[in-house]
C-alpha positions as CSV (number, residue, x, y, z in Angstrom):
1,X,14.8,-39.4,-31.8
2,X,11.8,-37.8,-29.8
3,X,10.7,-34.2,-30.3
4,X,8.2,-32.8,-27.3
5,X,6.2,-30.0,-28.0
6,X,5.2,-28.0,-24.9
7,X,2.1,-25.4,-25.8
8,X,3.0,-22.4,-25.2
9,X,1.2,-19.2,-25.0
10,X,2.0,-16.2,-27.2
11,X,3.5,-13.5,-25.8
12,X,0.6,-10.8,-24.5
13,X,-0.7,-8.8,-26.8
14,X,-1.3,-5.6,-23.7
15,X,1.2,-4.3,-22.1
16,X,-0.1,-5.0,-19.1
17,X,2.3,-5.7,-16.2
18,X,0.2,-8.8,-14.9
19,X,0.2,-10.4,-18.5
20,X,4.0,-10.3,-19.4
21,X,4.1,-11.8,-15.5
22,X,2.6,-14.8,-16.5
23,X,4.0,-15.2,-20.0
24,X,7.5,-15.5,-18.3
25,X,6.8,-17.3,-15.2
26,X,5.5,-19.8,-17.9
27,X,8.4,-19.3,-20.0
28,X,10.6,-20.2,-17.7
29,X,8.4,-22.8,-16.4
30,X,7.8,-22.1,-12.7
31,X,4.8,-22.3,-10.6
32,X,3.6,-19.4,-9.0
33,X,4.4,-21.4,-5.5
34,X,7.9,-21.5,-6.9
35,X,8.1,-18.1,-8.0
36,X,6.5,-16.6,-4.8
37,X,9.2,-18.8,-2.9
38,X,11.7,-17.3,-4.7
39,X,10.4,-13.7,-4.2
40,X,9.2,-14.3,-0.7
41,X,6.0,-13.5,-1.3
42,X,2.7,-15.8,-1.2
43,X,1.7,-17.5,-4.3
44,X,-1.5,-15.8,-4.2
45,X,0.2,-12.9,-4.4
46,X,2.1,-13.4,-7.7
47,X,-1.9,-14.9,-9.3
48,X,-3.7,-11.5,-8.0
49,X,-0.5,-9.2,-10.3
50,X,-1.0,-11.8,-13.1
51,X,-5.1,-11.2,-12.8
52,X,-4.0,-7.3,-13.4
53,X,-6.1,-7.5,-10.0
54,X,-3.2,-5.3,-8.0
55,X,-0.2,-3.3,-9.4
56,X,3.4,-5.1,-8.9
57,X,5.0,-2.9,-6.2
58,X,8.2,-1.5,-7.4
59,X,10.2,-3.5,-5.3
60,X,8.9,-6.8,-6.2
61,X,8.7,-6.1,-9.7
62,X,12.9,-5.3,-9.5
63,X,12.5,-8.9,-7.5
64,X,10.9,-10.8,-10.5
65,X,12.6,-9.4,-13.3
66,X,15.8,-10.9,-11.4
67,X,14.1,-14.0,-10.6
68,X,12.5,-14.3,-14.3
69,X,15.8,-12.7,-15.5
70,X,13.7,-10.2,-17.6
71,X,14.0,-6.1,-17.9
72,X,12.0,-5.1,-14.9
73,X,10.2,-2.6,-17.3
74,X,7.9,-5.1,-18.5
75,X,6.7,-5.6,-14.6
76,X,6.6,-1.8,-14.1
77,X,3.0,0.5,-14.0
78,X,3.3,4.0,-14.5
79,X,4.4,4.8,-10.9
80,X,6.9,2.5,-11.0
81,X,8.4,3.7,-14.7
82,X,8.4,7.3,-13.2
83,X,10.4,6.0,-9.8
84,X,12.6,3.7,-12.3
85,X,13.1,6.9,-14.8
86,X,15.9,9.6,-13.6
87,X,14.2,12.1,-11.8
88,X,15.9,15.0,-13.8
89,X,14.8,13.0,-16.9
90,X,11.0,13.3,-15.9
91,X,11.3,16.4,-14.7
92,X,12.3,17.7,-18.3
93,X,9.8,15.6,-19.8
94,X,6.9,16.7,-17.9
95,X,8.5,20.8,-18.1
96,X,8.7,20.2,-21.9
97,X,4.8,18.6,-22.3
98,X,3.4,22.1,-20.5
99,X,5.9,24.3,-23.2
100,X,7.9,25.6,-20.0
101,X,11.4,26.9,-20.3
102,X,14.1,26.2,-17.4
103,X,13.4,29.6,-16.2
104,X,9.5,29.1,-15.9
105,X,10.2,25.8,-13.8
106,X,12.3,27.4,-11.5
């Protein structure tokens, strides 16, 4: 019997959006041609978000989480976890990190 080993690279030790990119594209072992295909996007596209070189749009990080079947939140920069995030939810968080009350924020 033959056992391959493929290399593979840890997973990324940032949170960075661009890094957990490439660890699953890899991880699912697609090209970034293939991926961008599947996306409909141009492969350079998919390198400059995996060089942390340009944020994923929201959009197209909801796109690759379904492609790479992965929690889109892990493809998500701040903008895009406050659009993902319930707007009464941030609301309240952000009223509750300045010490307002309901009535203040009114």
């Amino acid at each position: 019997m033959l056992h391959l080993t493929i290399s593979f690279e840890e997973k990324p030790k940032t949170k960075l959006a661009g890094d957990n990119l490439r660890y699953y594209r890899l991880r699912k072992r697609l090209t970034t041609r293939q991926l961008a295909k599947q996306i409909d996007v141009v492969p350079a596209t998919i390198l400059m978000y995996e060089q942390n070189k340009h944020p994923i749009p929201y959009d197209v990080a909801n796109a690759l989480s379904k492609a790479l079947e992965v929690d889109a939140g892990i493809l998500y920069d701040d903008f895009a976890d406050f659009l993902a995030t319930p707007y009464s939810d941030a609301l309240k968080s952000i009223r509750l990190d300045l010490g307002m009350s309901q009535m203040e924020s009114s």
